[in-house]
C-alpha positions as CSV (number, residue, x, y, z in Angstrom):
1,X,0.0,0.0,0.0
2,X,1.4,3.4,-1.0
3,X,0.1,5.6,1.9
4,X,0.7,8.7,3.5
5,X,3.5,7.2,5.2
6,X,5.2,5.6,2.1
7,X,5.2,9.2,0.0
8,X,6.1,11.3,3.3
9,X,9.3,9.3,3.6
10,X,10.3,9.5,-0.2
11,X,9.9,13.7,0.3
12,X,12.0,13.9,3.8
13,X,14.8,11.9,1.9
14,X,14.8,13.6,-0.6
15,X,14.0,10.5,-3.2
16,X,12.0,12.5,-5.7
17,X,13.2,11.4,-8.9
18,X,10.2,12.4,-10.8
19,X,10.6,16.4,-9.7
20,X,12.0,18.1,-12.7
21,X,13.0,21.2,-10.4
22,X,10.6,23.2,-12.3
23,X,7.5,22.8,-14.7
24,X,6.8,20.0,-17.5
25,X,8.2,21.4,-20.7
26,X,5.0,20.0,-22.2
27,X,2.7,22.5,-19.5
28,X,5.5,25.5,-20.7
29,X,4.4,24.4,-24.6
30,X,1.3,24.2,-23.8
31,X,0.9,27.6,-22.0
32,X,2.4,29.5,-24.9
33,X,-0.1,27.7,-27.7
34,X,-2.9,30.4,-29.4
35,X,-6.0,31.0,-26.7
36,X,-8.3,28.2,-27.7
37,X,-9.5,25.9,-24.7
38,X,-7.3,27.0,-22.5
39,X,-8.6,30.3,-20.9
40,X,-7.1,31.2,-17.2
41,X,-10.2,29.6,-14.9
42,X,-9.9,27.5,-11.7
43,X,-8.0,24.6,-11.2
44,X,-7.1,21.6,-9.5
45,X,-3.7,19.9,-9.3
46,X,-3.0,16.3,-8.2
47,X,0.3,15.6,-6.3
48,X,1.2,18.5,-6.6
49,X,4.3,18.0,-4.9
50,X,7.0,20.6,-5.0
51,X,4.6,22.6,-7.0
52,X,6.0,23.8,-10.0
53,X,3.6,22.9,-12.2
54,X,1.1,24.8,-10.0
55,X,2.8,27.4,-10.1
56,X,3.6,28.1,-13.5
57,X,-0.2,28.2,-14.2
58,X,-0.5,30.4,-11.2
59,X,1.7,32.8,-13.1
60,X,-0.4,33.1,-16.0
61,X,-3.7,33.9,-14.8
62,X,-5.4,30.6,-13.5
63,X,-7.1,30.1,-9.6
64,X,-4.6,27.3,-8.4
65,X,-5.3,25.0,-5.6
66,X,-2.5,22.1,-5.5
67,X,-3.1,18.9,-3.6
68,X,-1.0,15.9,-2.0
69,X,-1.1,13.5,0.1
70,X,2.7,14.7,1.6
71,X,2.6,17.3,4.6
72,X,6.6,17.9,3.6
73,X,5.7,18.9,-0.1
74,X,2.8,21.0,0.7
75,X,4.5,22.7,2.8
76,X,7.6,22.9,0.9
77,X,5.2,23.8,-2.1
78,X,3.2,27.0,0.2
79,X,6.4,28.1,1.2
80,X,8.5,28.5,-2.0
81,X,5.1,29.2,-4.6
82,X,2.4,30.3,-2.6
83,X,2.0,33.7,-4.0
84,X,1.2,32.1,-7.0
85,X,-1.5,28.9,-6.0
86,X,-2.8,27.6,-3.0
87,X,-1.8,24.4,-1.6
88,X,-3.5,21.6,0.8
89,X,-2.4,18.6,2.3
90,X,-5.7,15.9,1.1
91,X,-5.7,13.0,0.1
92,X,-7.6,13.2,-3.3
93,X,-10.2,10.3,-3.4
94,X,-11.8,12.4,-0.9
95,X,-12.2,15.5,-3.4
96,X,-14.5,15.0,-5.5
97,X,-17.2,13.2,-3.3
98,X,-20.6,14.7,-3.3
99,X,-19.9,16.6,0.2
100,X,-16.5,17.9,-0.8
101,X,-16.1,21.5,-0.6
102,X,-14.1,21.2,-3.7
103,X,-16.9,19.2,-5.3
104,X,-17.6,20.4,-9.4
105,X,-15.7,23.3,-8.7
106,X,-12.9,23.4,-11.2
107,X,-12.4,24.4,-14.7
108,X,-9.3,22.5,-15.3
109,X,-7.5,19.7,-13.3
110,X,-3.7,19.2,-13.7
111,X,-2.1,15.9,-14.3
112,X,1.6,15.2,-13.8
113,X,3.0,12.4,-11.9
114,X,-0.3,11.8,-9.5
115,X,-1.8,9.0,-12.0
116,X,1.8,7.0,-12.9
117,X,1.9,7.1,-8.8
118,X,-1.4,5.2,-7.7
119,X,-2.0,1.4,-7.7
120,X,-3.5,0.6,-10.8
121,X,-6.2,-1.1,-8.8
122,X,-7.1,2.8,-7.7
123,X,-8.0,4.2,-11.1
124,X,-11.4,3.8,-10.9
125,X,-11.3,6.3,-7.9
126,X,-9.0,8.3,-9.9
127,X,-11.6,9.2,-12.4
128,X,-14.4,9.5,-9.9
129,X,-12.1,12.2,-8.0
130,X,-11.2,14.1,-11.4
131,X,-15.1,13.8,-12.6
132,X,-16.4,15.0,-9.1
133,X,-14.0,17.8,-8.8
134,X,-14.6,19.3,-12.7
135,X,-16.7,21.7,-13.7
136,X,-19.3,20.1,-16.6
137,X,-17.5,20.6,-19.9
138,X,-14.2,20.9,-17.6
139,X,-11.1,20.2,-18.7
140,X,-8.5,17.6,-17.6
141,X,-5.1,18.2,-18.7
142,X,-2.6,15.3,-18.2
143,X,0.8,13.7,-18.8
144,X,0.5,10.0,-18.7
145,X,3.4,7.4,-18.7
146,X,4.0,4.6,-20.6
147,X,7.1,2.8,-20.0
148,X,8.3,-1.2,-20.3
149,X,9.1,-1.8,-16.6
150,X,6.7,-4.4,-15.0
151,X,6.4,-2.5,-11.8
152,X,6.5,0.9,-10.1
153,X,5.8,3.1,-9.1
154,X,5.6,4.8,-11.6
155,X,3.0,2.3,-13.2
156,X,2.8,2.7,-16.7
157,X,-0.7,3.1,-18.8
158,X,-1.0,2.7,-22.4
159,X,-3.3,5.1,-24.5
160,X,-6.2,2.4,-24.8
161,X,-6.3,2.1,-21.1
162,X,-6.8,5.9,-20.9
163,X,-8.8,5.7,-23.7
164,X,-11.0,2.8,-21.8
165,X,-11.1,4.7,-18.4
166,X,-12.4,8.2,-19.4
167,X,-14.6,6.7,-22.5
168,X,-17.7,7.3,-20.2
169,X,-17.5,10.7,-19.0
170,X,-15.1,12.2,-21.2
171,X,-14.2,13.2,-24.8
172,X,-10.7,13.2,-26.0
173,X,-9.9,16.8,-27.7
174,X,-6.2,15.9,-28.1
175,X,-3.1,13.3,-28.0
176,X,0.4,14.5,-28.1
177,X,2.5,11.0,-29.4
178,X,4.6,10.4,-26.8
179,X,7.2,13.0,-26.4
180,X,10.4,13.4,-24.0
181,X,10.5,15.7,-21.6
182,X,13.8,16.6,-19.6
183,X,15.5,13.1,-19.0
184,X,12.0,11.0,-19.5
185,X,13.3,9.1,-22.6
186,X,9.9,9.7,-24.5
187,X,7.7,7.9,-22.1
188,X,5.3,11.0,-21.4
189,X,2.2,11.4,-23.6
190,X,0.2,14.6,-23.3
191,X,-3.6,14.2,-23.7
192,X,-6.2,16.9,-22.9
193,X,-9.6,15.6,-21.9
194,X,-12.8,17.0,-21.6
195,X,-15.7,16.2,-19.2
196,X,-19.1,15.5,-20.6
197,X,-21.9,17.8,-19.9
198,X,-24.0,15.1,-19.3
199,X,-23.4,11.8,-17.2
């Protein structure tokens, strides 16, 4: 089980491999593109962890509220980006229940290393915490791995498995091939998702 316990340790020593030391190039891209879908609204991040990725929309215009399950990076986050987001110690499958105070409150949820994290056994909650948090016709913006290791984390998801998860609720606007990022040896794939009106 990959508790509270198990991610608090990996922040205290320091064994935070996936932390880039700034934002994903793909969220820098992706900022810069023409205003189309992506209009400066609320949003949600997921492990937010040392926050850069927060931040960086922060710093263009969006309402930012970061979450993770690790007192160490939220704190680490508030301290070193909070003029620029909002972050809170939660763990997320509590977010987007019915009598969440961050229930259907977002316009965009961040993806980046929270989804490659969980046990794949806790995707299902996954989509029911990024469903119960969005806005209808809200926006999910994520980087998903896919890598040939048998274990992790990070666990790695193929593009039909996405594709199966969110085929309910969501509709696929766009799939970036999968595209290196820093030292990630082309195992990211950015995909923007958007939530169904109706469910």
């Amino acid at each position: 089980m990959l508790d509270v316990h198990f991610w608090e340790n990996r922040y205290i020593t320091q064994n935070t491999g996936w932390d880039l030391a700034g934002p994903s190039p793909h969220f820098v891209e992706l900022i810069k593109t023409p205003p189309g879908f992506l209009k400066p609204g609320s949003m949600a991040v997921l492990g937010a962890g040392g926050g850069h990725d927060a931040a960086l929309f922060g710093q263009n215009g969006f309402q930012v509220t970061g979450f993770d399950y690790a007192s160490s990076a939220v704190q680490e986050a508030q301290q070193r980006y909070g003029q620029w987001a909002d972050f809170q110690q939660m763990d997320i499958f509590t977010l987007g229940q019915p009598d969440s105070p961050f229930a259907h409150r977002f316009d965009y949820v961040l993806e980046h290393t929270c989804f490659c994290a969980i046990l794949p056994n806790q995707r299902p909650d996954y989509l029911k915490t990024v469903t119960g948090l969005l806005k209808p016709e809200g926006h999910l913006i994520g980087i998903f791995w896919e890598h040939e290791e048998p274990d992790g984390p990070p666990f790695s998801s193929t593009l039909h498995e996405i594709n199966t998860l969110f085929s309910h609720g969501f509709d696929i606007i766009s799939v970036e091939e999968r595209q290196p990022a820093s030292n990630r040896r082309g195992i990211e794939r950015l995909m923007v998702l958007r939530r169904k009106k109706e469910l």
